[in-house]
SETOR-166199 format. One record per residue: z, x, y of N, C-alpha, C, O in turn. Coordinates in steps of 0.2 Angstrom, whole numbers, plus 5000, padded with zeros to 4 digits. Layout:
REM SETOR-166199
ZXYZXYZXYZXY;...
REM end
This chain:
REM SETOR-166199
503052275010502652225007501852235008501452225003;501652255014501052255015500852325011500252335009;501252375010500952415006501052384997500652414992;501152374996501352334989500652284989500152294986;500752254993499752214994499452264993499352274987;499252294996498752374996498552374989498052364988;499252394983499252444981499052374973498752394968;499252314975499152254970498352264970497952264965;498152264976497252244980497052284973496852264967;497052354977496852404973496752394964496252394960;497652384962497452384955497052304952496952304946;496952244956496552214953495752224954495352194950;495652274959495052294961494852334953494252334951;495452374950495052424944494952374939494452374935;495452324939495552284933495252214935495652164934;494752204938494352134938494152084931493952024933;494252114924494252064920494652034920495052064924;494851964917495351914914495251924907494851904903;495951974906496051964899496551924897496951884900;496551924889497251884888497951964889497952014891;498451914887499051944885498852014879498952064882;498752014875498452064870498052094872498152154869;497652104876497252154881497552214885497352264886;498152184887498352184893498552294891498652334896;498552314886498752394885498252434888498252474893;497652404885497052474888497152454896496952504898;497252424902497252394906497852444909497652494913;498552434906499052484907498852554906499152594910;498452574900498352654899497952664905498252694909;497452654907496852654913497052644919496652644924;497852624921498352624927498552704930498852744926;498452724934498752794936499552794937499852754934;499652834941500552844938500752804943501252764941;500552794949500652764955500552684954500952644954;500052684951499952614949500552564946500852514947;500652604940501252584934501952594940502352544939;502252654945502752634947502752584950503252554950;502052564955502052504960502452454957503052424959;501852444950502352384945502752364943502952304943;503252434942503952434940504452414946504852364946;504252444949504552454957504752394959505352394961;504152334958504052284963503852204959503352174957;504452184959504352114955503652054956503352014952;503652094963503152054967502452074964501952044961;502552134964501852174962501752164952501152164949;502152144950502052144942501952074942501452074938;502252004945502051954944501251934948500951884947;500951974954500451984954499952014949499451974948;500052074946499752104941499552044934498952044932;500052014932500151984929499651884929499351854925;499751884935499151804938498351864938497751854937;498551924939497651924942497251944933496651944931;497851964929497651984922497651954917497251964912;498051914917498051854910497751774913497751744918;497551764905497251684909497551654907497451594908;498051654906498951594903499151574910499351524911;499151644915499551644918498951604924498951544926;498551634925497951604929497651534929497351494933;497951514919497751424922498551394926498651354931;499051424921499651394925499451374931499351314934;499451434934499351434943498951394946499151364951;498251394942497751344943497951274942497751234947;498251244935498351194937499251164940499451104940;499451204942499951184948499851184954500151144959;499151234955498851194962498351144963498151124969;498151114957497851044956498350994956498250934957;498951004954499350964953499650954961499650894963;499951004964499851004970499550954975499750894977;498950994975498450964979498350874976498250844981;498350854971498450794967498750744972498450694973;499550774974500050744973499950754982500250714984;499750784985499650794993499150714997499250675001;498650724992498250664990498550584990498650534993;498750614984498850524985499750534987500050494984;500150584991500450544996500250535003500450505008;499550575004499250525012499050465009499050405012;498750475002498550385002499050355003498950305006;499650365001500250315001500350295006500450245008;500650375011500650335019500350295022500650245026;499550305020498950265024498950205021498650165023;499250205016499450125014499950075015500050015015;500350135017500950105021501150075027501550045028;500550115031500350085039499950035036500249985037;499550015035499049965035499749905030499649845030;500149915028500349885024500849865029501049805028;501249895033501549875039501249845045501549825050;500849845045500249825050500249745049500549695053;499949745042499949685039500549635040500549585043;501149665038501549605039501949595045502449555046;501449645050501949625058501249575057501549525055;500649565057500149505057500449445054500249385056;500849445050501149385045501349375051501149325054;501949415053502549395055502049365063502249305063;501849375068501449365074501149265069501249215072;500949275065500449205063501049185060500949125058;501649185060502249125057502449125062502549065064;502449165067502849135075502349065079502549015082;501649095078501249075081501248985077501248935080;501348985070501248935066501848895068501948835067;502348915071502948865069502948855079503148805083;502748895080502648865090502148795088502248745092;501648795084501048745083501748665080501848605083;501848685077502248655075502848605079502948545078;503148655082503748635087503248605093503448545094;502748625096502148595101501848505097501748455100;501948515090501648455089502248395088502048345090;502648405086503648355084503348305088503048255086;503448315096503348265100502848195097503048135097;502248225096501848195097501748165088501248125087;502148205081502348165076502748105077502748045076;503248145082503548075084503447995086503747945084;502748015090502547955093502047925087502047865087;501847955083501647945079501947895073501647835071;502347925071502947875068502947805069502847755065;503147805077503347755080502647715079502647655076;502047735081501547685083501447665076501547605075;501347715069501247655063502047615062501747555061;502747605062503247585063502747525068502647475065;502647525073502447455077501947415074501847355075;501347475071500747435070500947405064500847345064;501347425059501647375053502147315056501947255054;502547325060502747245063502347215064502347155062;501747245070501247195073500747175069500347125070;500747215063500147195057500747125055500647065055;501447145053501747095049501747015056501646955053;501847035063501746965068501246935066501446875064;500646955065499946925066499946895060499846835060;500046925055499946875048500646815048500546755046;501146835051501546775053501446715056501646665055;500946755062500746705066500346635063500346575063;499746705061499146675057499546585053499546535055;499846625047500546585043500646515047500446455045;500846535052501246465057500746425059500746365058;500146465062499646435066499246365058499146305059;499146425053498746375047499446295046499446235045;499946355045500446275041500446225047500246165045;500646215054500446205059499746135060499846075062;499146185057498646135058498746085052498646025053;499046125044498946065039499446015041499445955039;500046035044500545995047500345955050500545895048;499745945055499445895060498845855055498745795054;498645905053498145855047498445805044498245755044;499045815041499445775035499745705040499945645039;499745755048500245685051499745645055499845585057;499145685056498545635058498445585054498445525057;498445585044498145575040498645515039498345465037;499045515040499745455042499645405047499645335047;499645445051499545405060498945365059498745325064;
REM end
């Protein structure tokens, strides 16, 4: 293979233009005899021949390595979006443990909570009862003074 490189080197060395497909004869006439059997000889060597001679084949190639490289791109985007995107949701998951410990930390003291408006409602309800007793109470003395 390494002499097959050699021998490709060479013939794109004589044939440095990019022709098209229909060019391609005076190219073959202008080939020595060695040249032309490399060609035949060597699959390798004719699909070489063939990328350094025609420009059909030359964008192919070119655009399959843009395509390539494209697609190399945005799957490290995708990985490094994938890390940062697992990152993220161990942070969710670390801030719901943290939220629900906040939580479970507070119960007790919703509890007493509870309770204290539960009591300041009775004690709101005692004191206006009281109040109640205490007024009907006095007009009760008044009306029995007002007698007496």
């Amino acid at each position: 293979q390494a002499q097959d490189k050699t021998t490709v080197s060479a013939m794109s060395r004589s044939t440095q233009s990019h022709v098209h497909a229909h060019k391609l004869e005076p190219i073959l006439r202008d080939m020595g005899q060695a040249e032309l059997r490399a060609l035949m000889e060597s699959e390798n060597n004719l699909s070489l021949f063939f990328e350094n001679n025609v420009e059909l084949v030359q964008e192919r190639r070119s655009l399959i390595d843009e395509v390539k490289e494209v697609n190399v791109n945005l799957a490290r985007a995708n990985i490094s979006e994938a890390e940062k995107l697992a990152l993220l949701e161990q942070e969710v998951a670390q801030v719901r443990a943290r939220v629900h410990e906040k939580q479970e930390a507070l119960k007790p003291q919703e509890k007493e909570i509870q309770a204290l408006q539960q009591r300041d409602t009775i004690d709101g309800v005692r004191e206006r009862l009281k109040a109640e007793i205490a007024e009907l109470e006095r007009a009760t003395r008044e009306i029995m003074d007002g007698e007496g």
